[in-house]
C-alpha positions in Angstrom: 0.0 0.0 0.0 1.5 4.0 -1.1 1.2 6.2 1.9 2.6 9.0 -0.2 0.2 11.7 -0.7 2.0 14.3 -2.7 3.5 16.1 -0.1 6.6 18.2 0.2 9.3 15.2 0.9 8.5 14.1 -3.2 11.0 16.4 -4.4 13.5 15.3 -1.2 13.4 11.7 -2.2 13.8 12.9 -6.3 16.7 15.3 -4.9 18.3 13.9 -1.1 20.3 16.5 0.4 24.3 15.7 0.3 26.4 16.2 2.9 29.5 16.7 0.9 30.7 18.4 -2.2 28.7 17.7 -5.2 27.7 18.9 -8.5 24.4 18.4 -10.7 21.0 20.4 -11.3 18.5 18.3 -9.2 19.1 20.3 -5.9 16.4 21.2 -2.8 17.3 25.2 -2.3 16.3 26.4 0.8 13.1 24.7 1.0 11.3 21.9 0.0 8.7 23.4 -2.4 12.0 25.2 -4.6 13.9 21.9 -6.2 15.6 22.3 -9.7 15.0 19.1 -11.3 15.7 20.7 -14.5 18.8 22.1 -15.9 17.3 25.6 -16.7 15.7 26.0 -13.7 18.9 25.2 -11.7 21.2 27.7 -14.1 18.5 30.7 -13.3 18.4 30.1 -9.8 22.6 29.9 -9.9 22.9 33.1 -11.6 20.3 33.9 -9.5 22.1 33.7 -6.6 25.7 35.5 -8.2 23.4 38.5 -8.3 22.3 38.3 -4.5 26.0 38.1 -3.3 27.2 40.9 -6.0 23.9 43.1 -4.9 24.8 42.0 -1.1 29.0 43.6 -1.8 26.3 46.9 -3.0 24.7 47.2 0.3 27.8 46.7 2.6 29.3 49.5 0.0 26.1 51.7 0.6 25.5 51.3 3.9 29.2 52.5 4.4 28.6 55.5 2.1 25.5 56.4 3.8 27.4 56.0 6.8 30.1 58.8 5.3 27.9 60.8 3.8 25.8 61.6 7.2 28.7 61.8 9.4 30.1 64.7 7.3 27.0 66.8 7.3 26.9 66.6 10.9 27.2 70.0 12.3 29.6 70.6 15.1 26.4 71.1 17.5 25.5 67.1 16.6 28.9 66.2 16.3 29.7 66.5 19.5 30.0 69.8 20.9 26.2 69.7 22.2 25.3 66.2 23.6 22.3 64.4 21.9 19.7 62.8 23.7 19.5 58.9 23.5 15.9 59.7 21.8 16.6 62.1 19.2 19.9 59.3 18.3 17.2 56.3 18.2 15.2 58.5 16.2 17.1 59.9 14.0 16.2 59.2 10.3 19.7 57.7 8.7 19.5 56.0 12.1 16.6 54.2 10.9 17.4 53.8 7.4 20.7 52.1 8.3 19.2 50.0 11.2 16.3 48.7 8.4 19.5 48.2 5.8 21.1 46.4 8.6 18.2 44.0 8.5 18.3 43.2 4.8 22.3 42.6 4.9 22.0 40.2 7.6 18.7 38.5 5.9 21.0 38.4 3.0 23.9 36.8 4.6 22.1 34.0 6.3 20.5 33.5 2.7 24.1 33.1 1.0 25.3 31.0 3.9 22.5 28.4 3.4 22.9 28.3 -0.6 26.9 27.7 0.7 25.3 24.9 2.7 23.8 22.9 -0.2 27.5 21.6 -1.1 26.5 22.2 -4.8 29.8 23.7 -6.4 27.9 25.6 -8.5 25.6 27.4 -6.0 29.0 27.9 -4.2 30.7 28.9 -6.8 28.2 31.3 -7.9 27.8 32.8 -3.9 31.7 33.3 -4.4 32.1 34.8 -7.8 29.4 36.5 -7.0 30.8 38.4 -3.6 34.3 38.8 -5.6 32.6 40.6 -8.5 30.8 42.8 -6.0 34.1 43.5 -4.0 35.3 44.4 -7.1 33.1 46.7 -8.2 32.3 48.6 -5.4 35.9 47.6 -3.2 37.4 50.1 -5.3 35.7 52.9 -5.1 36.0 52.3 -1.1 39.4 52.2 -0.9 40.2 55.0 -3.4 37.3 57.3 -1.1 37.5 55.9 2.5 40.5 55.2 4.8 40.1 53.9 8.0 43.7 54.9 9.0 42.6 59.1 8.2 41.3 60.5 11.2 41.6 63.9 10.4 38.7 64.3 7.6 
């Protein structure tokens, strides 16, 4: 007698997680309902996720320049001279903005590390290449704009 009704562990008995390195296109990413069983559908979700860890390199690179940008409109009242309340620092706008961009960079990361965590080479390799690209891109313009050793901007 089948006691299989449909449910989601079909597509983890067609694809079984690996606990090693491994290659192919039948591979359960993240949950059980999104399986690539199908070569194109594993290829889209792989450049798929090179764009998450190149847009992910983005955000750290924005958050930093948001981060610059804010700090060197402060005016010497803000900066330091006056103290600021605890309240108007929690509610301060960029405050916000970078505690919600916060949010989605560590949303992000977790979702990279688990894609890491299939052992598929190509998911990997995509997360890395991916990341590299972004550093890249973006690393550049960092280090040619921003350094950590200048303290007297």
């Amino acid at each position: 007698m089948d006691h299989n009704h449909g449910g989601p562990d079909d597509m983890e008995m067609a694809c079984p997680m690996q606990m090693s390195f491994h290659g192919g296109s039948c591979e359960v990413i993240l949950f059980p309902s999104w399986a690539t069983t199908e070569v194109g559908a594993f290829v889209g979700a792989t450049i798929g996720f090179f764009l998450l860890a190149f847009l992910y390199e983005g955000l750290k690179y924005g958050r930093e320049l948001l981060h610059v940008n804010h700090t060197g409109k402060l005016s010497p009242s803000v900066a330091g001279v006056e103290k600021r309340t605890i309240r108007d620092a929690l509610l301060n706008r960029v405050h916000i903005v970078q505690s919600l961009l916060h949010l989605v960079q560590v949303i992000v990361s977790y979702i990279l590390m688990l894609i890491v965590m299939t052992y598929n080479y190509w998911l990997c390799l995509a997360v890395v290449l991916g990341a590299m690209v972004g550093y890249y891109l973006f690393g550049w313009v960092r280090n040619s704009s921003v350094d950590p050793t200048e303290h007297c901007n």
